[in-house]
C-alpha positions as CSV (number, residue, x, y, z in Angstrom):
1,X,65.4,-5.4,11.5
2,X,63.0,-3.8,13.9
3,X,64.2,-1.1,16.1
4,X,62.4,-1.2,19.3
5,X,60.5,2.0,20.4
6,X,59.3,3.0,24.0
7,X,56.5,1.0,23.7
8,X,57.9,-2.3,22.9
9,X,61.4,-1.4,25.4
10,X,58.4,-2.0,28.2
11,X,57.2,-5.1,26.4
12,X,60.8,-6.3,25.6
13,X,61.9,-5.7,29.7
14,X,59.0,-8.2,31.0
15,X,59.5,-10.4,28.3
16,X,63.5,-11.0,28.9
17,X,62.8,-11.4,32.5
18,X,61.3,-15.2,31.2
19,X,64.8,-16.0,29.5
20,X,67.5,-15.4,32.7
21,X,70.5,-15.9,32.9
22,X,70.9,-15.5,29.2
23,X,69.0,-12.8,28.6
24,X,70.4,-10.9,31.5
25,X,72.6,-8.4,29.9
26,X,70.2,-7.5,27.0
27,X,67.4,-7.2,29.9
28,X,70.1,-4.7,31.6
29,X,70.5,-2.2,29.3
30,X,66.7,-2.0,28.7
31,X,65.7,-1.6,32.3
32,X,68.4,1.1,32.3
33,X,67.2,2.7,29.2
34,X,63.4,2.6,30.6
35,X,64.4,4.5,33.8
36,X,65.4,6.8,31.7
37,X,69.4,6.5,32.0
38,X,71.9,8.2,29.8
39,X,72.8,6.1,26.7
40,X,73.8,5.9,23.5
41,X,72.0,2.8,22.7
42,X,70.2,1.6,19.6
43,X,68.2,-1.7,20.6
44,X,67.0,-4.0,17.8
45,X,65.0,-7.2,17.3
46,X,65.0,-9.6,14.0
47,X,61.3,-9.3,14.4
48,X,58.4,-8.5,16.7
49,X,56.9,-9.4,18.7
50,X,58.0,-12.7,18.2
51,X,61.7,-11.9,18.6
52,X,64.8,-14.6,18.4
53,X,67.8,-12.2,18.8
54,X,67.4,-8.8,20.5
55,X,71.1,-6.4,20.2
56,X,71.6,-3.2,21.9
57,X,74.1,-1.2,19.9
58,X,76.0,2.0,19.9
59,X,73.6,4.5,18.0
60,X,76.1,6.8,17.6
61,X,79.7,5.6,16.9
62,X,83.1,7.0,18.4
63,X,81.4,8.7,21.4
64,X,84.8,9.5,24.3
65,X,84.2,6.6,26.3
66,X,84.9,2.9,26.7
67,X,81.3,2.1,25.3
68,X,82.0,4.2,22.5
69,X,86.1,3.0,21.9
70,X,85.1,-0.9,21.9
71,X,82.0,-0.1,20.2
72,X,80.4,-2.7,22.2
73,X,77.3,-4.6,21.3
74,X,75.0,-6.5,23.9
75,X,73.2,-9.5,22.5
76,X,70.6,-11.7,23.4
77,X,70.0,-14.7,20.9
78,X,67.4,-17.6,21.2
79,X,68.9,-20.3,18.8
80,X,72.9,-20.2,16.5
81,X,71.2,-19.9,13.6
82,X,68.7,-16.8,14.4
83,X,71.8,-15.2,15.3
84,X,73.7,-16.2,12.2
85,X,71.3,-15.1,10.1
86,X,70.5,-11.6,11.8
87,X,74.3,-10.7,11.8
88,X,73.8,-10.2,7.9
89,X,71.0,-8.0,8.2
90,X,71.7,-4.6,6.8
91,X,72.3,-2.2,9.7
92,X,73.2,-4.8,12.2
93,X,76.9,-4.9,12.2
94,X,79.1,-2.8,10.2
95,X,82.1,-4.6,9.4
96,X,84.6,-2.4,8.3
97,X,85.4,-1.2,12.5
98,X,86.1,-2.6,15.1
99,X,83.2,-4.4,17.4
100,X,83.0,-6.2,20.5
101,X,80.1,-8.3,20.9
102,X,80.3,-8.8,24.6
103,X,78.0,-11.5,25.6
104,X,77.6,-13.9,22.7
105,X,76.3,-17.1,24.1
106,X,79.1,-19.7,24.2
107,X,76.4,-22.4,22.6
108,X,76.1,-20.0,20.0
109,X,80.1,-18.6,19.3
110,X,79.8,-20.7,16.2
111,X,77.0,-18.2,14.3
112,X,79.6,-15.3,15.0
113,X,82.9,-17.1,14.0
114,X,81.4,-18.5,10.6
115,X,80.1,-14.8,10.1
116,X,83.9,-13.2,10.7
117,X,84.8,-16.1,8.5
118,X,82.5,-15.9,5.6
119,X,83.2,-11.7,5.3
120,X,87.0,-12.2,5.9
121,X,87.0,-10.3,8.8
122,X,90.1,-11.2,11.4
123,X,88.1,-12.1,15.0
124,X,89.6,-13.2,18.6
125,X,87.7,-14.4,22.0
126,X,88.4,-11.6,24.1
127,X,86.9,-13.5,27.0
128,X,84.9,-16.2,28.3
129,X,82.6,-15.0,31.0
130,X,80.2,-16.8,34.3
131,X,77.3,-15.0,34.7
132,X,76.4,-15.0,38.5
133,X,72.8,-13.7,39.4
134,X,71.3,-13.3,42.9
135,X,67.7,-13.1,42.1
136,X,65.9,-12.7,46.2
137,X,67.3,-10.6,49.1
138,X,67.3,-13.7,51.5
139,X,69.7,-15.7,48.8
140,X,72.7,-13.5,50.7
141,X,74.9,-15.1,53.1
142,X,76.9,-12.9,54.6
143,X,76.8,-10.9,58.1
144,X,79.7,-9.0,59.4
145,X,79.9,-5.8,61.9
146,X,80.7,-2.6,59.4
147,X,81.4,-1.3,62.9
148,X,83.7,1.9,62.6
149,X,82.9,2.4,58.8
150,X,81.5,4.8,56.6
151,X,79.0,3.7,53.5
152,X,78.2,6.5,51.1
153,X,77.7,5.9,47.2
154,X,80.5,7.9,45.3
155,X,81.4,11.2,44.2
156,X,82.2,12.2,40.6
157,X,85.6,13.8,41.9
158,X,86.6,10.2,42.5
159,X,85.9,9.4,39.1
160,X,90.0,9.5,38.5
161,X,90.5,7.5,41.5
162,X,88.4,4.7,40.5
163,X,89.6,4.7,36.7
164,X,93.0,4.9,37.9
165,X,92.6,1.4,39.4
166,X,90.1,-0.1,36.3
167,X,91.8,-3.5,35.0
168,X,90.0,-1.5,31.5
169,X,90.7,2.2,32.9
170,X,93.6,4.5,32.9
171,X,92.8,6.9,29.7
172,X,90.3,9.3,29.3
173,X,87.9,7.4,27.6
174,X,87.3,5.0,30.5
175,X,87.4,8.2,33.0
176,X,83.8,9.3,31.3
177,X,82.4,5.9,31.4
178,X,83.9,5.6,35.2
179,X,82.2,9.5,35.7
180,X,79.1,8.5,34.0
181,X,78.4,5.4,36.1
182,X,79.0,7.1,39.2
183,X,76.4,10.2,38.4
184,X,73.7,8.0,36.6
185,X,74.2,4.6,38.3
186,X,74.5,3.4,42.0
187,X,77.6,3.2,43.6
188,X,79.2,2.1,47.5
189,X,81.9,3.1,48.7
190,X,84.1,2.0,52.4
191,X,85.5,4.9,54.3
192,X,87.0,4.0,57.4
193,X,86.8,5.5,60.9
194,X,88.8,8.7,60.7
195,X,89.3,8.8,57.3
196,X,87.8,10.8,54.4
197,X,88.7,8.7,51.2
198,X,87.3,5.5,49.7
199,X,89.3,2.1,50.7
200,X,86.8,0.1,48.6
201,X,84.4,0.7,46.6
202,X,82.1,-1.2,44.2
203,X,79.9,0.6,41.0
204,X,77.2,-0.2,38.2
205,X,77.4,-0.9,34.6
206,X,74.9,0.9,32.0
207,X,74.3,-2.6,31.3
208,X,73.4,-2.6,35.2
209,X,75.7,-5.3,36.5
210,X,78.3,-4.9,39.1
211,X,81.4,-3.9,38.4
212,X,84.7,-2.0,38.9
213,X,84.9,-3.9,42.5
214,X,88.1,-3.1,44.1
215,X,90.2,-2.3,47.3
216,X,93.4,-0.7,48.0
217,X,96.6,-3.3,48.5
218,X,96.7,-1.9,52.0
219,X,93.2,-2.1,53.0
220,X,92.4,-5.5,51.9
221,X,91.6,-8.7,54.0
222,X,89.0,-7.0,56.0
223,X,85.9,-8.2,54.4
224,X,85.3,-4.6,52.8
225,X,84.6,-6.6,49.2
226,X,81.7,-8.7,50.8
227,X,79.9,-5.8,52.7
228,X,79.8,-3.9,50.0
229,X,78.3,-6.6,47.9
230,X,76.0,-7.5,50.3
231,X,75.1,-4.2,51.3
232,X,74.6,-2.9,47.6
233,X,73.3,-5.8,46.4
234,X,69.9,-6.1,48.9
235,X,69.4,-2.5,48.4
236,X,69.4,-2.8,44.4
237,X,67.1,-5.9,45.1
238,X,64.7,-3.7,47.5
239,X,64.3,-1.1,44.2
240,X,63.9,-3.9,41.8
241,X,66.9,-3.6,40.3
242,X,68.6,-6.7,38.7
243,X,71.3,-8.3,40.8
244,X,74.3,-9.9,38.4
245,X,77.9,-9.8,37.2
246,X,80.3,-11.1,35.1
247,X,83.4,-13.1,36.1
248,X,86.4,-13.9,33.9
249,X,86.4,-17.9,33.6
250,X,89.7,-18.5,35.3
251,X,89.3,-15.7,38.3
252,X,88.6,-18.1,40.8
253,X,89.2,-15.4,43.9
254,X,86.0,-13.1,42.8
255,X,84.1,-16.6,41.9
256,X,84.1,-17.8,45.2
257,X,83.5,-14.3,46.5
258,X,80.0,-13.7,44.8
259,X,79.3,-18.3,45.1
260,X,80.0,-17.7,48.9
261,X,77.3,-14.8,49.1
262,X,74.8,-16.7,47.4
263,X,75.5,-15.5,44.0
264,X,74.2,-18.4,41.2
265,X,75.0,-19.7,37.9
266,X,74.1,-21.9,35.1
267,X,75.9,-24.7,34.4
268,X,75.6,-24.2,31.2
269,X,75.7,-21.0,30.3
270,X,78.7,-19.3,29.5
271,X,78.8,-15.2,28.1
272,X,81.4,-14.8,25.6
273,X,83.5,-11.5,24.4
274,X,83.9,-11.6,21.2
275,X,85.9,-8.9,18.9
276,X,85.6,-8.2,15.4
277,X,88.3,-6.5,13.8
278,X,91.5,-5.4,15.1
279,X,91.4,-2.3,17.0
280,X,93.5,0.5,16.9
281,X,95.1,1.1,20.6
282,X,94.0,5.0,21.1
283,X,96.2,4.8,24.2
């Protein structure tokens, strides 16, 4: 097991870049962590420079936030059995909590099931995930008037705001992760003429994808979810940030929202959540 230093974190970023859409999480939290973001992430190779899997893990276990509660794990593997056989390296996985390793690729699901298996350890698909990437500004196909609306990233006090609607929020543990992606990450937000709170809003991951997209019941059906998309999305584009997110298999309204703005996918790549362990609901 190699733990990958500043050095080779610059090496690792251009490197990944060649291995998209698979390698697009992994690549994520790197180009995060070499802009020097917050985290709490330990990345490691099976070898180097000559790497088949690369993991970013928690470095510190049981930090107050989401990250820290599912103890999450992003991986990037080149073949099933690299992965299978890095999973029993000392140091890589400890297997007596609980784990989510969210992004397994679904070619590989195999190497982490006969690993649960083989060390009797109780395991469940969380999730199966398309990975949609907009990769050039000129890729977007959208174009509406924003006429009579306000754009501005947002603010930490709407930190309980935004957790307070999270499919994954609603304790305190996703409240820090919500308040630590809006004062370390970009964020947009849709006020509307005359008002002074966000309608919709839209943030980013520490693994830099887009996320936590939402708009009030009332407010919906105006196009906000597109605009802010498309407005986010070329600016993250302009800065060289990567352009991505994951969609639940089966969510067919936010599919066709990111397809129909010129979001892409692989045909045959799927990302896969998979947990390790049952987990204690802190809750």
């Amino acid at each position: 097991m190699i733990i990958l230093r500043t050095e080779e974190l610059k090496q690792a970023e251009s490197v990944l870049k060649q291995f998209f859409p698979e390698s697009i999480k992994v690549y994520g939290c790197i180009f995060n962590i070499n802009r020097g973001k917050p985290h709490n992430l330990q990345v490691i190779a099976d070898q180097w420079p000559d790497f088949t899997v690369i993991i970013c893990k928690p470095k510190v276990q049981g930090t107050k936030d989401r990250e820290g509660d599912f103890n999450i794990y992003s991986i990037y593997s080149k073949s099933k059995e690299s992965l299978r056989k890095f999973l029993d390296t000392p140091g890589v996985i400890n297997k007596d909590t609980f784990t989510l390793l969210a992004g397994v690729d679904i070619r590989h699901l195999e190497a982490v099931q006969e690993f649960a298996d083989q060390h009797g350890l109780p395991w469940k698909v969380q999730a199966v995930m398309n990975v949609l990437m907009l990769q050039e500004a000129n890729q977007l196909q959208f174009n509406q008037s924003s006429a009579g609306l306000r754009f501005s990233p947002l603010s930490e006090a709407q930190a309980h705001l935004v957790n307070s609607t999270w499919k994954y929020g609603g304790d305190r543990n996703s409240y820090n992760s919500v308040l630590n992606y809006i004062s370390h990450n970009p964020s947009l937000c849709v006020i509307e003429e005359g008002g002074t709170e966000p309608v919709s809003w839209l943030l980013v991951y520490q693994h830099a994808a887009l996320g936590l997209l939402y708009t009030l019941p009332q407010h919906r059906r105006k196009g906000y979810a597109k605009l802010l998309v498309s407005i986010l999305g070329k600016s993250l584009l302009e800065r060289g940030h990567p352009v991505y997110c994951f969609v639940e298999k089966g969510n067919d309204t936010s599919y066709k929202l990111f397809t129909s703005l010129g979001f892409q996918h692989s045909q045959v790549y799927r990302a896969v959540w998979f947990e390790l362990n049952k987990r204690e609901d802190k809750k």
